[in-house]
N, C-alpha and C positions, 0 to 999 in steps of 0.2 A: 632170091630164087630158090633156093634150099627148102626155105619155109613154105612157100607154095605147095615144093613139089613133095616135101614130108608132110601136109597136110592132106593134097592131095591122096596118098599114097593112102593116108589112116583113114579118109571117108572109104577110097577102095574095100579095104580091110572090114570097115564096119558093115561094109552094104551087104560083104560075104562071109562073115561069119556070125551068127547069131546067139554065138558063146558071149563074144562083148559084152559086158554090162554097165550100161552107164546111170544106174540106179537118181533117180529121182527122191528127194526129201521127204519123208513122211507126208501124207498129206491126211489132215484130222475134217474128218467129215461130222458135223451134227446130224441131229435127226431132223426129220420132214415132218416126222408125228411120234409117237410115244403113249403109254399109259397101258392099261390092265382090260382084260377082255373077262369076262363073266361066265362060264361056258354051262351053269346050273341050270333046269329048268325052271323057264318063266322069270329068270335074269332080264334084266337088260345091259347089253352085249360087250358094251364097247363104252369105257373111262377113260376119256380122252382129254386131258387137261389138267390131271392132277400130278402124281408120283405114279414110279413103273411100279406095282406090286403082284407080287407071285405068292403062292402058296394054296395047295391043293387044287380047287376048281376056279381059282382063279390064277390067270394067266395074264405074263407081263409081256409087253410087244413093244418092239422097238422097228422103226424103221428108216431107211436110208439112199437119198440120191446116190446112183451113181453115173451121172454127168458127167463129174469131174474127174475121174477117173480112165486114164490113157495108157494103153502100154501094155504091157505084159507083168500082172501082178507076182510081184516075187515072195511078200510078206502080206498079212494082214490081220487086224485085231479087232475084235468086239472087245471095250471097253465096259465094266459098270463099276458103280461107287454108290456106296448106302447115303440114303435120305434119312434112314431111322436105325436105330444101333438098340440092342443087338440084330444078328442075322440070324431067324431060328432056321433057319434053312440052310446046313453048310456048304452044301450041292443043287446046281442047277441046270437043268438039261437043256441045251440049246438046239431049237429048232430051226433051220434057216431054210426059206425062199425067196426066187424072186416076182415079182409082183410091178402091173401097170397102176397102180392105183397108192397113194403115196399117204393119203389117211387112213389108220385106223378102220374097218369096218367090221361087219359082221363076217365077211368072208376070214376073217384071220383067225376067226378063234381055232384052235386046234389042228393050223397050218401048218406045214414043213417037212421038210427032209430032217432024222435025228443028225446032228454032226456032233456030240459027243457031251460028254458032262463036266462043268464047269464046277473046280473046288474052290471056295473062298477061303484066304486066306482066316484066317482066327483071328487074328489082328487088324483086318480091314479096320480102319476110323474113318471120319470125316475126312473127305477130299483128299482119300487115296482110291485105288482105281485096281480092280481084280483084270485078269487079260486074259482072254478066252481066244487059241487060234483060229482064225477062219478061213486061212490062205487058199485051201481046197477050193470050198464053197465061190468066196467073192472072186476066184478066178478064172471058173466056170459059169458063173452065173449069168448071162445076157439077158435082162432087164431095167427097164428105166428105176427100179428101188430093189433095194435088197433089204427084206425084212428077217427079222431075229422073234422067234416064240420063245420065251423062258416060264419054265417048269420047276417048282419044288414042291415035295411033300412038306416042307415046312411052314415057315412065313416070313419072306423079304422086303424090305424096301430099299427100292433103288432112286437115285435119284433121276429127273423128268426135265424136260426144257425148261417149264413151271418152276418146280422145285428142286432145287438144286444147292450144293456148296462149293460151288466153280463154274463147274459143266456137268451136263449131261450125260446119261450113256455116249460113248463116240465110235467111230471105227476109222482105225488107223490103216493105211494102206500104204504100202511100197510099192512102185511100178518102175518097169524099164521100160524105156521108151524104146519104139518100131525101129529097125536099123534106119530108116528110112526117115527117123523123125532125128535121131542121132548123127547122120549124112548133114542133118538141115541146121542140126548145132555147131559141127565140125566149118559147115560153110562158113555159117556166122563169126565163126573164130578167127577164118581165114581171110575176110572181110575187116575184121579186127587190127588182124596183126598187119594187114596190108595196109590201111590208115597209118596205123603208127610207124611203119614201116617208110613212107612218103613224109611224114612229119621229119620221120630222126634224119632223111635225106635231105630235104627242104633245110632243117637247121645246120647240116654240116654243109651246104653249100653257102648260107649268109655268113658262117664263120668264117670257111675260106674266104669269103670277098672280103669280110674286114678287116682281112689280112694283106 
């Protein structure tokens, strides 16, 4: 009965305080589409299926479902990791919007809101991973993808769904779940502990008998 009424008591607690955090596991989202956008005159537009490559008028784009994505973001990352070494490009400016349309098009060249510039480590190698914050952005954003424009005046290669030495560009996300999705975890516990609760009964009542 304790345990009921202390469980009850903590969904109470959860449903009115929205300090709680009951943080959710990273969750690593791939992309939906990926590659390099052209922005030159008399280009064509949009390199979609190779490597993400940046440098001058050409422009690297990443993009991203987020479906799976619940809750109140608390952290989030745009990942990238080079495809080709060196990176003559040691900085790159990350553009981000969100967007209905989940391929690559013509609309993305030169897309975004600035959210800030991305330093590569000097030492990036193969299948290590530079981390660019995007907490702001992906936690304001209400659309079905959230796309990433990347800018150097140098010249990058990032790796692409295509090509790759692991994975992908990725973006990492941390969310707390709605009190009210937190209320529905506490239930489930208290649903839990009630089972076992009836078990540990049920067993010390066949003990007493066979006694």
């Amino acid at each position: 009965m304790k345990v009921i009424a202390l469980a009850a008591a903590l969904a109470a607690f959860v449903y009115c305080s929205p300090a709680v955090s009951f943080a959710a596991p990273p969750l690593t989202i791939n992309p939906t589409s990926d590659g390099s956008l052209y922005t030159c005159d008399g280009c064509n537009v949009v390199s979609d299926g190779a490597y993400v490559l940046a440098g001058g008028y050409i422009q690297g784009a990443v993009k991203f479902s987020s479906a799976s994505i619940s809750g109140t973001v608390s952290q989030a990352f745009l990942t990238l990791n080079p495809y080709g070494l060196p990176l003559w490009g040691p900085t790159v400016d990350v553009y981000g919007y969100g967007t209905a349309i989940g391929h690559l098009d013509v609309t993305d060249a030169n897309a975004g809101t600035f959210l800030g510039t991305l330093v590569l480590p000097s030492d990036l190698g193969y299948g290590e991973d530079a981390f660019f914050d995007v907490t702001a952005f992906v936690a304001t954003t209400d659309a079905p993808f959230l796309a990433f424009n990347l800018r150097t005046t140098g010249t990058d290669v990032f790796s692409s769904i295509e090509y790759n030495y692991g994975h992908p560009s990725q973006l990492l996300v941390t969310a707390v779940p709605e009190p009210a999705q937190a209320a529905l975890l506490i239930a489930g516990l208290l649903a839990v502990c009630g089972v076992s609760r009836r078990r540990s009964t049920a067993q010390s009542h066949l003990r007493q008998g066979a006694l």
